[in-house]
C-alpha positions as CSV (number, residue, x, y, z in Angstrom):
1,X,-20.0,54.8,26.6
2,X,-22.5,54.3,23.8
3,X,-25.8,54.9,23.4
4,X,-27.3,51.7,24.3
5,X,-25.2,51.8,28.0
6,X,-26.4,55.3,28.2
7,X,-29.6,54.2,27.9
8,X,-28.9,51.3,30.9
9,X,-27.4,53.9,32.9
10,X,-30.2,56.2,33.0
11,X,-32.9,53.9,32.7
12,X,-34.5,54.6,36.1
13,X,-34.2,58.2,35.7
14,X,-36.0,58.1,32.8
15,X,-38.8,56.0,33.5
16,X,-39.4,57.8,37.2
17,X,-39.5,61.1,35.0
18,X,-42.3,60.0,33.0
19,X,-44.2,58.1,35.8
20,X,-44.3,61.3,37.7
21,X,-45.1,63.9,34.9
22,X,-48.1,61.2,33.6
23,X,-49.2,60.3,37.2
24,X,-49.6,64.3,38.2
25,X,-51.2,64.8,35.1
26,X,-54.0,62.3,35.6
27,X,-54.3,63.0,39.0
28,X,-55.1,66.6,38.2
29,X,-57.4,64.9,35.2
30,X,-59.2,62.8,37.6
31,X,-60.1,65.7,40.0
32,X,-60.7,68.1,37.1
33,X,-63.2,65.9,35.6
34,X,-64.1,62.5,37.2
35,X,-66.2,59.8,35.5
36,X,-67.6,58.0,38.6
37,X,-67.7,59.2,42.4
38,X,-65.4,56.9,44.3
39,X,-66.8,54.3,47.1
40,X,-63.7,54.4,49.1
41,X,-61.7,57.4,50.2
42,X,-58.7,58.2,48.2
43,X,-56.2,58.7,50.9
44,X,-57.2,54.8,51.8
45,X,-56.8,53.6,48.5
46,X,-53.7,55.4,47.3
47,X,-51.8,54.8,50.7
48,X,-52.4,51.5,50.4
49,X,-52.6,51.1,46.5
50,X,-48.6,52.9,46.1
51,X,-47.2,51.0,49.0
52,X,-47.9,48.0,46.8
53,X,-46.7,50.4,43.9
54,X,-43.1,50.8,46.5
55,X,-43.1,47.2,47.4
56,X,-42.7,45.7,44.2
57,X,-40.5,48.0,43.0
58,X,-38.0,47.6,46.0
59,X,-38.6,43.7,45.0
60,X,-37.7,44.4,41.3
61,X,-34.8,46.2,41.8
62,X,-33.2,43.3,44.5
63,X,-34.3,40.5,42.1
64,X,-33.4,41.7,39.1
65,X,-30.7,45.0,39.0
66,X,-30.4,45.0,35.1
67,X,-34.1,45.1,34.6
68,X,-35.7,44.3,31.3
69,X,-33.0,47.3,29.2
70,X,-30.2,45.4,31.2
71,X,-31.7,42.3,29.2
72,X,-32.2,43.5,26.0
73,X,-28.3,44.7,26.0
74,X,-27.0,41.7,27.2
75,X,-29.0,40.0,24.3
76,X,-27.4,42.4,22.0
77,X,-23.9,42.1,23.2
78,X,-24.1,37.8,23.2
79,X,-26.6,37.4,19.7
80,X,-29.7,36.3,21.4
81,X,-32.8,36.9,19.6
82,X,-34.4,37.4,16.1
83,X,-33.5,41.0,15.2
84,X,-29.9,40.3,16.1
85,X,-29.7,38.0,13.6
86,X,-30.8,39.6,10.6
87,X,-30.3,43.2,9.2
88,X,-33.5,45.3,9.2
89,X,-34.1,48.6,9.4
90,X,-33.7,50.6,12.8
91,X,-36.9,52.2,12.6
92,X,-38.3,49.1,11.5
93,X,-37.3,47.1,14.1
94,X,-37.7,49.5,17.1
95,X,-41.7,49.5,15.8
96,X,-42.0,46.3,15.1
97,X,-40.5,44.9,18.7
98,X,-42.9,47.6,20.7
99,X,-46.3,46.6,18.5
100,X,-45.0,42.3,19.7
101,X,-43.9,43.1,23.3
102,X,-47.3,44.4,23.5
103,X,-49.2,41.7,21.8
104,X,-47.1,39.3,24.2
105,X,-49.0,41.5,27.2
106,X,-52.1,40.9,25.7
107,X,-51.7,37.1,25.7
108,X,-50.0,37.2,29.3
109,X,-53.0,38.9,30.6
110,X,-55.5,36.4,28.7
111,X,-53.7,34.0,30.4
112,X,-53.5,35.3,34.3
113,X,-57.4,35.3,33.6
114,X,-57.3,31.4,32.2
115,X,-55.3,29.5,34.4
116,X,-57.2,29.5,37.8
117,X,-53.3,30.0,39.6
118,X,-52.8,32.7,37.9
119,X,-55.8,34.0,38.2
120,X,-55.5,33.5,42.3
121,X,-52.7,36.4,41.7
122,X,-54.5,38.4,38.8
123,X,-57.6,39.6,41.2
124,X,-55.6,41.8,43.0
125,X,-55.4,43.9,40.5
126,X,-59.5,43.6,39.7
127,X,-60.5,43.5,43.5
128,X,-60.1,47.4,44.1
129,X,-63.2,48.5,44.7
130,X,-62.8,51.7,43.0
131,X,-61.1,52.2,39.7
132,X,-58.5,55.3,39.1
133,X,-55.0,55.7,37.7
134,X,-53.6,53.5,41.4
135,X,-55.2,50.4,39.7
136,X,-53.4,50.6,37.1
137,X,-50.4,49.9,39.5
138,X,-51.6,47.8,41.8
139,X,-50.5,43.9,41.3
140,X,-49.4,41.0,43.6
141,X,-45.7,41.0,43.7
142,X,-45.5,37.9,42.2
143,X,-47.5,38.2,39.4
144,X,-44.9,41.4,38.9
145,X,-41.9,38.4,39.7
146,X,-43.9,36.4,36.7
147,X,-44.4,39.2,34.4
148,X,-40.3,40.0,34.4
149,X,-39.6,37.0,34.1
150,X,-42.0,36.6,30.7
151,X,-40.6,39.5,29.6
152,X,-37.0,38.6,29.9
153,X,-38.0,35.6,28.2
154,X,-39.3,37.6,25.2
155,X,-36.5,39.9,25.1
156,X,-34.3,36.8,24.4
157,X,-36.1,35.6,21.7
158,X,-37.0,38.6,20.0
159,X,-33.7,40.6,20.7
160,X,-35.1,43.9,20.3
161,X,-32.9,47.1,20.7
162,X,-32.3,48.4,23.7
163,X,-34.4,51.9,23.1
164,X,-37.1,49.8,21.9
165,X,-37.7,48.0,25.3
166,X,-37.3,51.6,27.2
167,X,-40.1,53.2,24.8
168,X,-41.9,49.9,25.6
169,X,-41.9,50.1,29.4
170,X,-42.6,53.7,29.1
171,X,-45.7,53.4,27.1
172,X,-47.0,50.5,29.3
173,X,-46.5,52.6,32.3
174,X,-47.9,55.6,30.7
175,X,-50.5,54.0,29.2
176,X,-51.4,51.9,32.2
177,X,-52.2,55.2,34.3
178,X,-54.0,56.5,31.5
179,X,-56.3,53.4,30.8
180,X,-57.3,53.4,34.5
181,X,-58.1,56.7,35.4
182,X,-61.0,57.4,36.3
183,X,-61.4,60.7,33.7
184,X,-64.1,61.7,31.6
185,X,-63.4,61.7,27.9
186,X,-65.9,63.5,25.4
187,X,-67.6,60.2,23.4
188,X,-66.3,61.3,20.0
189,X,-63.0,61.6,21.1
190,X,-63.1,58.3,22.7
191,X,-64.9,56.6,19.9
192,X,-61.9,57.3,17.9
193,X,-59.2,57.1,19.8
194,X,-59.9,53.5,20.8
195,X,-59.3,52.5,17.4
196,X,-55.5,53.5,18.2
197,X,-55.1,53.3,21.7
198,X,-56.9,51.9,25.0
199,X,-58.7,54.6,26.2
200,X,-60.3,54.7,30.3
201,X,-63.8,54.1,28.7
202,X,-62.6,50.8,26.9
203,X,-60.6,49.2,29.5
204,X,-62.7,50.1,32.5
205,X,-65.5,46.9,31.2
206,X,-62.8,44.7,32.3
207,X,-63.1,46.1,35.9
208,X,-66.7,45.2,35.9
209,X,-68.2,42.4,38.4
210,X,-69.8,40.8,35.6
211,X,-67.6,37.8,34.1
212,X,-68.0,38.1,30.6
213,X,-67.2,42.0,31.0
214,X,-64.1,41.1,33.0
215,X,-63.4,38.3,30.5
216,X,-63.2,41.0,27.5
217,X,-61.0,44.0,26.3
218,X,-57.3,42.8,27.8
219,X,-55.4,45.0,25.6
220,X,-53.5,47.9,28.2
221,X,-51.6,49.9,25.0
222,X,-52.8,48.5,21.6
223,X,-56.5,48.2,21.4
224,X,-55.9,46.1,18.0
225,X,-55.5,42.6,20.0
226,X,-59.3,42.5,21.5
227,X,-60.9,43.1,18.5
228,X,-58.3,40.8,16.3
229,X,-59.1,37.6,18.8
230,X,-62.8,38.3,19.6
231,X,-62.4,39.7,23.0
232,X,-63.6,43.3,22.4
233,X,-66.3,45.3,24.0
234,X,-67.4,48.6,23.5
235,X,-69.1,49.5,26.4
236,X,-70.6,47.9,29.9
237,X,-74.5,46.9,29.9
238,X,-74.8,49.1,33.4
239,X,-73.4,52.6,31.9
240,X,-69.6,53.5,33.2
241,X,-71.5,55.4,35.7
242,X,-73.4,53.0,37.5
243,X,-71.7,49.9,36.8
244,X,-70.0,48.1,39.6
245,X,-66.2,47.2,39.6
246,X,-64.5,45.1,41.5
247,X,-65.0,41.1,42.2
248,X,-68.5,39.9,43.0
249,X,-67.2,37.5,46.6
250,X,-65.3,40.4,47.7
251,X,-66.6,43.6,49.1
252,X,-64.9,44.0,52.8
253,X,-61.9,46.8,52.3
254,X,-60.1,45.2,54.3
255,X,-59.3,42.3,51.8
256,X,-59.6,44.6,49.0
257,X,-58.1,47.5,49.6
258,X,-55.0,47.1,52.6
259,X,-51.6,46.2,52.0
260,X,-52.1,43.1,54.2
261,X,-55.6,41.9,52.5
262,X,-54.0,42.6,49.3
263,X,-51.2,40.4,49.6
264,X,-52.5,37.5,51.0
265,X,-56.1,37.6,48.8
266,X,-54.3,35.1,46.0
267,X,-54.1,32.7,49.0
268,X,-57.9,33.1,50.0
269,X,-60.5,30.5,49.0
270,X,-60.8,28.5,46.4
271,X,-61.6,28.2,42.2
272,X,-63.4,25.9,40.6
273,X,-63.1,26.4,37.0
274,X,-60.8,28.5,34.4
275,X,-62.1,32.0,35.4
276,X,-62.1,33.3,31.4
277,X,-64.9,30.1,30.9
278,X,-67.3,32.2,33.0
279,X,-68.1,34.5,29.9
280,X,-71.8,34.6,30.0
281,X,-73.6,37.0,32.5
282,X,-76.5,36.1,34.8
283,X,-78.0,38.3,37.0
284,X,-75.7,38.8,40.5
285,X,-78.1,37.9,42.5
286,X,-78.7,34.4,40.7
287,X,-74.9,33.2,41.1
288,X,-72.1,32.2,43.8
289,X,-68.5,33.5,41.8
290,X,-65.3,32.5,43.9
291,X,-63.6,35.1,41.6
């Protein structure tokens, strides 16, 4: 067995080792020093938020055994993809395929907020009401189904090695739970380390119920993306304190925060226009927002 099917074979171990270690370590973060007092109780949201978490996994695994490593090896093994065409360096390439995967992200994500379809899927993950390291988890299974399959997609044409696409999935997980906890970090540290990586502070203005603070800061690892194409902002006009997350039209737990509401929200009303064109902000109480 060499490295890269050792790498297959012990992919799920690996990745359930870090997503535990990370997740206990925010949780303790969030409880040692919260940013914002929750709305909701936590044993509602986290229930309800990790059955999703479950759900899509299960679906994941049944659809698609070989997961995105699986790909990346079977686009080794056949020739499929840029790297494995030309020589580079190892540690050149590894870098270079995590720093594209991720810019790929960013533009997947820009795009669940542009096409009004997607979008429909997309505001499960912005309709918690609250905003901790769960959220971070929590998407419609199949914008998950969608998200594979771009990434499968990707893998093909980059052909990035296998290790590469495990330190990728790693870091978006990890970085995921990270960027979504709801933990204080001291400004100075945050000031700077947004320049290198998303922090809770940065990505949290997405969450907002304003549309051009949802519309703005899409990056979940790299921070570089936002500020390269215009869609950073540094901070929310309310304070992360008293700013409100969530979606303006929906408020009832029910839709926003059980398994049941959450799944069948993307089928739920209707949309108008390209949710990212809503960018400027009016006053709440002055507007009607189907997102």
């Amino acid at each position: 067995m060499n490295w890269d099917q050792w790498l297959l074979s012990h992919e799920l171990e690996i990745r359930l080792g870090f997503f535990f270690g990370i997740f206990a370590t925010m949780a303790a973060w969030e409880v040692l020093a919260p940013m914002r007092r929750s709305r909701l109780p936590r044993r509602l949201r986290w229930s309800n938020n990790l059955a999703l978490v479950a759900l899509n996994s299960l679906l994941l695994r049944l659809l698609f055994p070989a997961a995105a490593v699986g790909v990346a090896l079977i686009a080794r093994e056949q020739g499929w993809g840029w790297f494995n065409q030309v020589q580079a360096p190892w540690l050149l390439t590894m870098i270079v395929s995590v720093i594209i995967m991720d810019a790929v992200i960013y533009l997947q994500h820009v795009m669940f907020h542009a096409v009004p379809v997607l979008w429909r899927l997309h505001r499960v993950h912005h309709a918690d009401l609250d905003y901790d390291l769960t959220t971070g988890a929590r998407f419609h299974p199949l914008e998950i189904i969608l998200s594979m399959l771009i990434k499968f997609a990707t893998i093909i044409l980059l052909g990035p090695p296998v290790a590469a696409v495990l330190v990728f999935e790693v870091l978006l997980n990890a970085t995921a739970m990270f960027n979504h906890a709801n933990v204080k970090l001291p400004a100075g540290v945050d000031r700077v380390l947004r320049w290198f990586l998303v922090t809770p502070d940065m990505h949290r203005v997405h969450h907002s119920v304003e549309d051009d603070e949802a519309n703005s800061n899409f990056g979940f690892n790299l921070p570089w993306w936002d500020r390269l194409f215009g869609t950073y902002r540094d901070q929310p006009r309310a304070g992360h304190v008293h700013m409100r997350i969530g979606i303006h039209k929906y408020t009832n737990p029910k839709e926003t925060n059980w398994l049941d509401g959450m799944l069948i929200l993307p089928f739920k009303g209707k949309i108008s226009d390209y949710a990212i064109n809503r960018r400027r902000w009016q006053d709440s109480d002055e507007i009607e927002t189907d997102t």
